[in-house]
N, CA, C and O of each residue as an XYZ file, in Angstrom:
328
protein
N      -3.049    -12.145     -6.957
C      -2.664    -12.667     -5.665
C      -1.149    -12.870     -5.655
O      -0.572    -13.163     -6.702
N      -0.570    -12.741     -4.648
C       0.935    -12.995     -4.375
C       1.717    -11.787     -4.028
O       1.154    -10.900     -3.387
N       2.820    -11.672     -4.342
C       4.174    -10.488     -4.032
C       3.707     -9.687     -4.996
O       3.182    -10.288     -5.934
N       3.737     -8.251     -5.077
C       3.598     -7.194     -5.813
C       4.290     -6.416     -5.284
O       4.527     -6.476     -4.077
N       4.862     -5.336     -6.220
C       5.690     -4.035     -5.776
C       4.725     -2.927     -5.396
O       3.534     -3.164     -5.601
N       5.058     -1.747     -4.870
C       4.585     -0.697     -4.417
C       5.113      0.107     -5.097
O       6.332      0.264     -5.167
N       3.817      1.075     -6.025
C       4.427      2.452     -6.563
C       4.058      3.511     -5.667
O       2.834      3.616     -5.584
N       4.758      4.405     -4.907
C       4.033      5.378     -4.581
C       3.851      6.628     -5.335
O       4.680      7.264     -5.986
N       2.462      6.881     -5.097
C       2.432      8.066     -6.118
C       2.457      9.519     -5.315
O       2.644     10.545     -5.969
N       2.256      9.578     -3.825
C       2.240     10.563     -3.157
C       3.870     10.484     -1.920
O       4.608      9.509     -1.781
N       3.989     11.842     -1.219
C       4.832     11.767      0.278
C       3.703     11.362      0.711
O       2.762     12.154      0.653
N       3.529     10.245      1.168
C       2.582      9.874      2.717
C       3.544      9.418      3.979
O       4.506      8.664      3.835
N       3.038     10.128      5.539
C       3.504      9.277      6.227
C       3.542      7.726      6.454
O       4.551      7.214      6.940
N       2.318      6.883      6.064
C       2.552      5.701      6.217
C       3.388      4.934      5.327
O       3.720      3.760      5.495
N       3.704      5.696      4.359
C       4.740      5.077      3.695
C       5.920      5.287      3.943
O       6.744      4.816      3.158
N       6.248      5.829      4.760
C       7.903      6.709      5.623
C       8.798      5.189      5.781
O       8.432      4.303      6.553
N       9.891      5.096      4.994
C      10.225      4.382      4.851
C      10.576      2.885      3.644
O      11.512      2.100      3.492
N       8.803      3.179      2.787
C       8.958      2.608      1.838
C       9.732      2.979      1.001
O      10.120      4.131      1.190
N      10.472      2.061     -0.600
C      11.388      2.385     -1.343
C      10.893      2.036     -2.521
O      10.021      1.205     -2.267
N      10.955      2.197     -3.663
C      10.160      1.466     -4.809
C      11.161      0.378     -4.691
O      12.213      0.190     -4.080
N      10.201     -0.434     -5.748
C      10.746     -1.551     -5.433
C      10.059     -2.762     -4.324
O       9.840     -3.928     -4.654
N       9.812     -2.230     -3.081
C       9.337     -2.736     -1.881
C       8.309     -3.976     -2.033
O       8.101     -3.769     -3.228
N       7.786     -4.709     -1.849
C       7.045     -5.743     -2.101
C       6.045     -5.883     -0.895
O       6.547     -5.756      0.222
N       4.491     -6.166     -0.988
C       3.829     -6.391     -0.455
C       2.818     -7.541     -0.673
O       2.404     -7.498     -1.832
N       2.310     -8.494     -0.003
C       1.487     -9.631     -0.175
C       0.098     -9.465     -0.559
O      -0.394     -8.814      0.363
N      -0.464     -9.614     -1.100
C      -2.250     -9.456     -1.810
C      -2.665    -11.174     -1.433
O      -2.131    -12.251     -1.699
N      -3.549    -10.879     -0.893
C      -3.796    -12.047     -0.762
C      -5.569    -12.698     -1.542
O      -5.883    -13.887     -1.596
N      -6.219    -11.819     -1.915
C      -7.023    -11.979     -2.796
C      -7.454    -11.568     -4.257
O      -6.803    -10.582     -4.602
N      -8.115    -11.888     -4.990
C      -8.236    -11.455     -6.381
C      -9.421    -10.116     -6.910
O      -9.549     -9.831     -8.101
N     -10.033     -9.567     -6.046
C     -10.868     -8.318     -5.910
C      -9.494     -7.125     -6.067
O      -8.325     -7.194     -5.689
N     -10.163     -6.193     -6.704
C      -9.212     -4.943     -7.167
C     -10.160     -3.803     -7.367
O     -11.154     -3.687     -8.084
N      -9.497     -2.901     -6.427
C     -10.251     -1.344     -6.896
C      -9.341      0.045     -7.654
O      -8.543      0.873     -7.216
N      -9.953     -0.234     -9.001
C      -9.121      0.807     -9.699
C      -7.828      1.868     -9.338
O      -7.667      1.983     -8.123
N      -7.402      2.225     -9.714
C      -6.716      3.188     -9.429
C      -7.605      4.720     -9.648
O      -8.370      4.934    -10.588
N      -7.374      5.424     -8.839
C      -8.482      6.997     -8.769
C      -7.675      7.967     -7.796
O      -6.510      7.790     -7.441
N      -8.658      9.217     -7.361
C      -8.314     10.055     -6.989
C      -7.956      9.509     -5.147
O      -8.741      8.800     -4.517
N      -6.776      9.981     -4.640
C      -6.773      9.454     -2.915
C      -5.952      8.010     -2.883
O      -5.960      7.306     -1.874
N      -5.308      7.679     -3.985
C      -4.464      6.764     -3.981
C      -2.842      7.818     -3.531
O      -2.458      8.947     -3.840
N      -2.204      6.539     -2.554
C      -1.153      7.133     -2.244
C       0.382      6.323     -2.894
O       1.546      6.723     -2.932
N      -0.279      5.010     -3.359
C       0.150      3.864     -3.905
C      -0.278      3.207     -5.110
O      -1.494      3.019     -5.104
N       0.175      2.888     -5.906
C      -0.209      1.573     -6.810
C       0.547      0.516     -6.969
O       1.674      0.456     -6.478
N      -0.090     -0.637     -7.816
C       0.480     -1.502     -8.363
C       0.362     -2.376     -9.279
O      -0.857     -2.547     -9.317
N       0.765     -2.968     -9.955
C       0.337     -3.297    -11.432
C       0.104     -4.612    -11.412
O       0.917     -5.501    -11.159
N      -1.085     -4.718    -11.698
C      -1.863     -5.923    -11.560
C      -2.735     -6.067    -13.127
O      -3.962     -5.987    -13.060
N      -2.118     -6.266    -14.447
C      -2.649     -6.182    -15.544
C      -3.162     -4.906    -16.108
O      -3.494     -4.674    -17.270
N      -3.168     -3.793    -14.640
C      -3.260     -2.462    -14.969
C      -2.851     -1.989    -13.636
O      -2.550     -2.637    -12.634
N      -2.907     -0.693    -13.843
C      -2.728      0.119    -12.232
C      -3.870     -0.073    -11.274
O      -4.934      0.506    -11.494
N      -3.729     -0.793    -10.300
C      -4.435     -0.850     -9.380
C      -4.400      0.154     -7.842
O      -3.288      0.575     -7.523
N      -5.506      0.489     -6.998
C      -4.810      0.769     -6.050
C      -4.401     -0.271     -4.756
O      -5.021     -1.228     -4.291
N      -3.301      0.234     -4.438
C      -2.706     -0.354     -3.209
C      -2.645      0.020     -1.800
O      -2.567     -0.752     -0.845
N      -2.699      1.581     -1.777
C      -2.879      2.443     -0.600
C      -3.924      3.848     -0.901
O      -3.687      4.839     -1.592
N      -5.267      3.467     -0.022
C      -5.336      4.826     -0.483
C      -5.801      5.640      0.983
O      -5.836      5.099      2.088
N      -6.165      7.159      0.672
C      -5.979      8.461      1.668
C      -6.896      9.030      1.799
O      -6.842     10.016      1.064
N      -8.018      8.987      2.488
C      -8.342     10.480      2.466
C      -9.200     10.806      3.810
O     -10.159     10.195      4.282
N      -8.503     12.029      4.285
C      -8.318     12.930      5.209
C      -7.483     11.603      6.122
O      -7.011     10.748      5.373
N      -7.318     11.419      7.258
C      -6.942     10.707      8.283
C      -7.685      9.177      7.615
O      -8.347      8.693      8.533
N      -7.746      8.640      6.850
C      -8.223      7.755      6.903
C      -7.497      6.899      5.906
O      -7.644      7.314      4.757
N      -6.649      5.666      6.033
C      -6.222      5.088      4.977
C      -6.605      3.595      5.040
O      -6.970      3.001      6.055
N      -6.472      3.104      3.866
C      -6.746      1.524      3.444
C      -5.841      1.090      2.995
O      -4.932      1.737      2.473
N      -5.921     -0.409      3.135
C      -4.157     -0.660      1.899
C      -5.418     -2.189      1.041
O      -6.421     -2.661      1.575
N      -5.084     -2.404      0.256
C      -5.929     -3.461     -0.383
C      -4.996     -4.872     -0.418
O      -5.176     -6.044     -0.747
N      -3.975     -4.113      0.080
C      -3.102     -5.891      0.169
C      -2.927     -5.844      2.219
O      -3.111     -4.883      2.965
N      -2.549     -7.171      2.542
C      -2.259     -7.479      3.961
C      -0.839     -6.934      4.524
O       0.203     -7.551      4.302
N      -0.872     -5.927      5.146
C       0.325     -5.731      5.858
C       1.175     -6.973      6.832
O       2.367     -7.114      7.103
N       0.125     -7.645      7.138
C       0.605     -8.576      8.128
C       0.984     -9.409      7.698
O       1.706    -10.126      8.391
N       0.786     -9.666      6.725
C       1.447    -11.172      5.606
C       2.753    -10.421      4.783
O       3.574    -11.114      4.182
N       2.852     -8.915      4.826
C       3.868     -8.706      4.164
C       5.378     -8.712      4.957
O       5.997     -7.656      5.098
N       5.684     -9.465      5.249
C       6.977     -9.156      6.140
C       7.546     -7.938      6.677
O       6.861     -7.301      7.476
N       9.024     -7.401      6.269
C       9.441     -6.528      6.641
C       8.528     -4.751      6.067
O       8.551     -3.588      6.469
N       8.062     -5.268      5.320
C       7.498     -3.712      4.418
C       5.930     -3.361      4.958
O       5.340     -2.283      4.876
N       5.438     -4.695      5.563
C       4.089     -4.645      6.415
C       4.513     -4.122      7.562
O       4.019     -3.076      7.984
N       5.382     -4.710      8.149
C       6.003     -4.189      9.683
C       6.119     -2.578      9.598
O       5.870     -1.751     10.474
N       6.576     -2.385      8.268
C       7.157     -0.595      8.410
C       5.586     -0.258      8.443
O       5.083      0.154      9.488
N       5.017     -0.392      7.579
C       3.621     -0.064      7.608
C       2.801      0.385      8.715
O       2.449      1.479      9.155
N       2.611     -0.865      9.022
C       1.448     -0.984     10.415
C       2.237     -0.050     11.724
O       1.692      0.562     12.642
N       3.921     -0.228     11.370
C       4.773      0.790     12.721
C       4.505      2.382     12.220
O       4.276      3.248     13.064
N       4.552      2.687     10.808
C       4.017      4.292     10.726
C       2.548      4.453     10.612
O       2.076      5.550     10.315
N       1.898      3.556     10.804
C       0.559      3.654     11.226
C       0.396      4.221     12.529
O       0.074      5.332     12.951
N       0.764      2.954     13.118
C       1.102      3.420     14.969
C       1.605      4.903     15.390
O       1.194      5.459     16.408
N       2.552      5.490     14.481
C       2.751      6.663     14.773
C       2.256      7.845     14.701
O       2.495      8.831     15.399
N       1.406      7.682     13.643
C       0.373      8.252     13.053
C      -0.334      8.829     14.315
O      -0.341     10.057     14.391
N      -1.002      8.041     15.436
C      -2.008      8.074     15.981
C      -1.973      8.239     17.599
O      -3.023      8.281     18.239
């Protein structure tokens, strides 16, 4: 739970804009591995995923809306997305 960085492991549009480094809010203690269709990770005692992809369809496992400026980019290349 708390601030975590963002690795990206793919070009995704919803990440247009992210930078490593970037920080995002988790706000609970449930974690789904890292696997195939991750566009993101982050290290949570291991690689976890943080964003994942597949076809038109993405998830993020932490809260965009609690993340300040790096949620905002988020949820705005979401919007564009669509």
């Amino acid at each position: 739970m708390g601030w975590n960085q963002l690795v990206a492991l793919q070009n995704d549009p919803l990440l247009t804009g992210i930078v490593a480094g970037d920080c995002v809010y988790f706000v609970h203690t449930f974690r789904c591995g890292s696997g195939c269709g991750n566009a993101a990770t982050t290290e949570y005692g291991a690689p976890i995923s943080a964003v994942a992809r597949r076809g038109n369809f993405w998830c993020t496992q932490f809260h965009p809306e609690c993340s300040a400026r790096v949620g905002a980019r988020i949820l705005e290349n979401f919007l564009r997305l669509h």
